[in-house]
N, C-alpha and C positions, 0 to 999 in steps of 0.2 A: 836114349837118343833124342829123346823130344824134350827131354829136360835141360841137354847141353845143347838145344839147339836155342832153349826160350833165355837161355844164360848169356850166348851169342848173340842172338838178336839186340839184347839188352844192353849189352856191351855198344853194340857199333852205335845204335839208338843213343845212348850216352857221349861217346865221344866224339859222333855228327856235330849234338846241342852242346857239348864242351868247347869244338873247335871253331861252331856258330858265333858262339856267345864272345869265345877270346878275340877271334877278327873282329866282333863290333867292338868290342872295348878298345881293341889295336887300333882301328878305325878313326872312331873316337880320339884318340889320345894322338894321334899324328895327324889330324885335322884340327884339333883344337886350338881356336883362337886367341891373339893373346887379349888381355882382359884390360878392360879401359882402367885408364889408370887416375883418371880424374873425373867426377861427376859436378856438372853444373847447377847451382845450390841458389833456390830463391830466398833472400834472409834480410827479414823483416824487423818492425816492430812496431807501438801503443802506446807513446806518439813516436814519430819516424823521427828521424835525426840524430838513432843514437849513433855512435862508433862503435863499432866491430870489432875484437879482437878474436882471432883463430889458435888456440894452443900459444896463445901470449904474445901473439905478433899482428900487430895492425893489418887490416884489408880493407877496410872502409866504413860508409858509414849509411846508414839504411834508407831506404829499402833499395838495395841493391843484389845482384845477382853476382856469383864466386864458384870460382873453377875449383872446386875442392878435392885433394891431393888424397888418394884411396889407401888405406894402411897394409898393403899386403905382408909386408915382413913378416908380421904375425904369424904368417899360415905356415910358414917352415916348421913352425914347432907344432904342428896339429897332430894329436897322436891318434885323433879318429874322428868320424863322425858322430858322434855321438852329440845327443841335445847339454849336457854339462861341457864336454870339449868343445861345443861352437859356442858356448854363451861362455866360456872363458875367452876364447878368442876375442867374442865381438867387445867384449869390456878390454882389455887389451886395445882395440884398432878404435876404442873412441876419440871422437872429435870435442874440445872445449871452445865455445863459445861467449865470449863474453858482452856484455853490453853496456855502455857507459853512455850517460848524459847527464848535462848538468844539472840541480835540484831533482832526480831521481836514482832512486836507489839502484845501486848495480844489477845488473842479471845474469848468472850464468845458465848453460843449457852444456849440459854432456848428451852428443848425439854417439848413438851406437849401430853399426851397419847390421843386418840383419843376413846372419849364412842358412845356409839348407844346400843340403845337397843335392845333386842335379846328374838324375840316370840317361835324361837323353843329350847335352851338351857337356864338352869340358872345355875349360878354360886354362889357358898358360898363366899362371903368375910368376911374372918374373924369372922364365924359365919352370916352374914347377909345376908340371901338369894334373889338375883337379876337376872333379867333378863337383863342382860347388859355384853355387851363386853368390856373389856378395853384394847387397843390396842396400844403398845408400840412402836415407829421404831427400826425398823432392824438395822440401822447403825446412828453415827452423823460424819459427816465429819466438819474439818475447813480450808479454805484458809490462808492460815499464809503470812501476808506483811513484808518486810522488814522495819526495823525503818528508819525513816528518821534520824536521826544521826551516823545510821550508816551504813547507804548506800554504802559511799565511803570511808570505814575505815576497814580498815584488822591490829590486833592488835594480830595474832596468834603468829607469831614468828617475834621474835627481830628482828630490822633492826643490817645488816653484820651478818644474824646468817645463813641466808639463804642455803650454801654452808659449814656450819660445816659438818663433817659425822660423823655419825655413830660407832665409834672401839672400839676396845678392850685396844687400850692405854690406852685410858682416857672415863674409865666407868660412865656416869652421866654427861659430863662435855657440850653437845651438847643440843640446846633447844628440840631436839626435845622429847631426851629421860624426860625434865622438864614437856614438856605438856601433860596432863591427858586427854586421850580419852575414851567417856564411850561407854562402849561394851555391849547392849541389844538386843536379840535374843528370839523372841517366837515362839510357834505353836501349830497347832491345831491337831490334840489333844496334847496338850503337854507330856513330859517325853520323847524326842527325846534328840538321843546324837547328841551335838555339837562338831565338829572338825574346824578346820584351819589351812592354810597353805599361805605363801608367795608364788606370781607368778609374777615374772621380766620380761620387759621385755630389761632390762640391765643387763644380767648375770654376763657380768665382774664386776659392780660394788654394783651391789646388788646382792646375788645368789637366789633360790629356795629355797624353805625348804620344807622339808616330812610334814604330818598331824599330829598336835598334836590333845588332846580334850582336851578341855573347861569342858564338866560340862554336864549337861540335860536341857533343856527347862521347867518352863522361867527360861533364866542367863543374866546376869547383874554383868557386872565389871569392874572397873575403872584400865587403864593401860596407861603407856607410849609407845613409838615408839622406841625401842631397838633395829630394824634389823639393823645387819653390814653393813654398806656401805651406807645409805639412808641418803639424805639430804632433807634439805624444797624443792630445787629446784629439786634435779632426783624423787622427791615423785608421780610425776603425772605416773611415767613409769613402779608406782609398785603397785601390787593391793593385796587386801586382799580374800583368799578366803574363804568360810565359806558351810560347810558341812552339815546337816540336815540328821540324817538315824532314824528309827524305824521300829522294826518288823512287816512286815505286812501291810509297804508301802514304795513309793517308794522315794529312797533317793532326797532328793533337793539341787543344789549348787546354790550359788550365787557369786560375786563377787563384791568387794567394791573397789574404786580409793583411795589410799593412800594419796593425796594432799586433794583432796576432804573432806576424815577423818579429817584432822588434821585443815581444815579449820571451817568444824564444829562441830569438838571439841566430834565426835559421830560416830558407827558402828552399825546402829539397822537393824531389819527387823522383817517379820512376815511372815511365813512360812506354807500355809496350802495344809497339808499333803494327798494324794490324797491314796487312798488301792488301794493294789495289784489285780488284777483279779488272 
């Protein structure tokens, strides 16, 4: 009698924690939320200005921030948890990153999400209800090499150009106003007004200039070097400088080396904007 009763006991005591456990996972799984489907990607690099390519298709050019598109498809075919079945997945759901600039050698980066399973939350993917985290990185950075061809080769401005200036005589006729500097500017939060102004410090032969604006954030535009008075060689002694305001935080400047510019060929930055107390 005391044997079929400790057999009984055992039983209900079992199908209690059976029926416990099935409602949390029921639970669970008809609460499950669906799963972001894009993670927001800070992607850099050493020196800025390269271009970005994602799995072979333009997004921009550094150091910018990208809404990067999460690979779920993959997990249809996940035949378990296991650490070999999620490290075949996550190689499957990688991201290719490319990096291009000029005189430096290319860079790729293969970013991979990182899974683990997850006993107190699930997640919907795409309709498939999981108990798995899928986790993205935060940022990809690149170290950009110089090419070895062109190490020791500066093809920016013509030889005997170096010392043309700048004037009003002869409008267009100086390399410098020929070379095309690209001007990209982002931030965070974007739709910040961008301004700029010229800061000498050879007034006689470069002067000052008041704040124009540019545009809002993100801008991007392709310009020459038209200040009065500037040549390839007083270029180091004149800077650029660039403004950042929006309501509600607090303005940002920077400043850029004019020789610098024109050597590579670029004026970018990335600008994260900090609120007001």
């Amino acid at each position: 009698m005391k044997k079929n009763l400790f057999y009984l006991t055992t039983a209900i005591i079992l199908c209690l924690a059976l029926t416990s456990c099935t409602t949390s996972i029921y639970a669970l799984r008809k609460n499950a939320q669906p799963a972001p489907t894009h993670k927001l990607v800070s992607i850099s690099s050493n020196p800025s200005g390269a271009t970005v390519y994602m799995d072979d298709k333009y997004i921009g050019v550094t150091p910018l921030q990208f809404e990067v598109p999460l690979k779920y498809q993959h997990l249809a075919y996940i035949p378990s948890f296991s650490a070999a079945s999620l490290k075949k997945i996550a190689e499957k759901s990688a991201t290719k990153f490319t990096f291009v600039k000029t005189g430096y050698e290319t860079v790729e980066k293969v970013v991979k999400p990182t899974l683990a399973g997850s006993l107190n939350k699930m997640w919907n993917y795409n309709g498939q209800v999981l108990g798995l985290d899928y986790i993205f990185p935060e940022g990809v950075f690149a170290e950009m090499t110089v090419a070895p061809n062109m190490a020791s080769i500066d093809t920016t401005i013509p030889m005997g150009e170096s010392n043309v200036i700048v004037n009003r005589d002869a409008p267009g006729a100086s390399a410098l106003e020929k070379t095309i500097i690209r001007w990209y500017f982002d931030s965070e939060p974007r739709g910040a007004r961008v301004f700029w102004r010229v800061v000498s410090s050879i007034p006689a032969q470069v002067k000052n200039t008041n704040e124009s604006y540019l545009g809002t954030t993100p801008f991007e535009e392709t310009r020459s070097f038209n200040i009065l008075g500037l040549t390839y060689e007083n270029s180091r002694d004149v800077q650029i400088e660039v403004k950042v305001t929006r309501p509600g935080y607090m303005e940002q400047t920077k400043r850029f080396n004019v020789r610098q510019a024109i050597d590579q060929m670029e004026i970018s930055s990335f600008y994260d904007l900090v609120p007001r107390d």
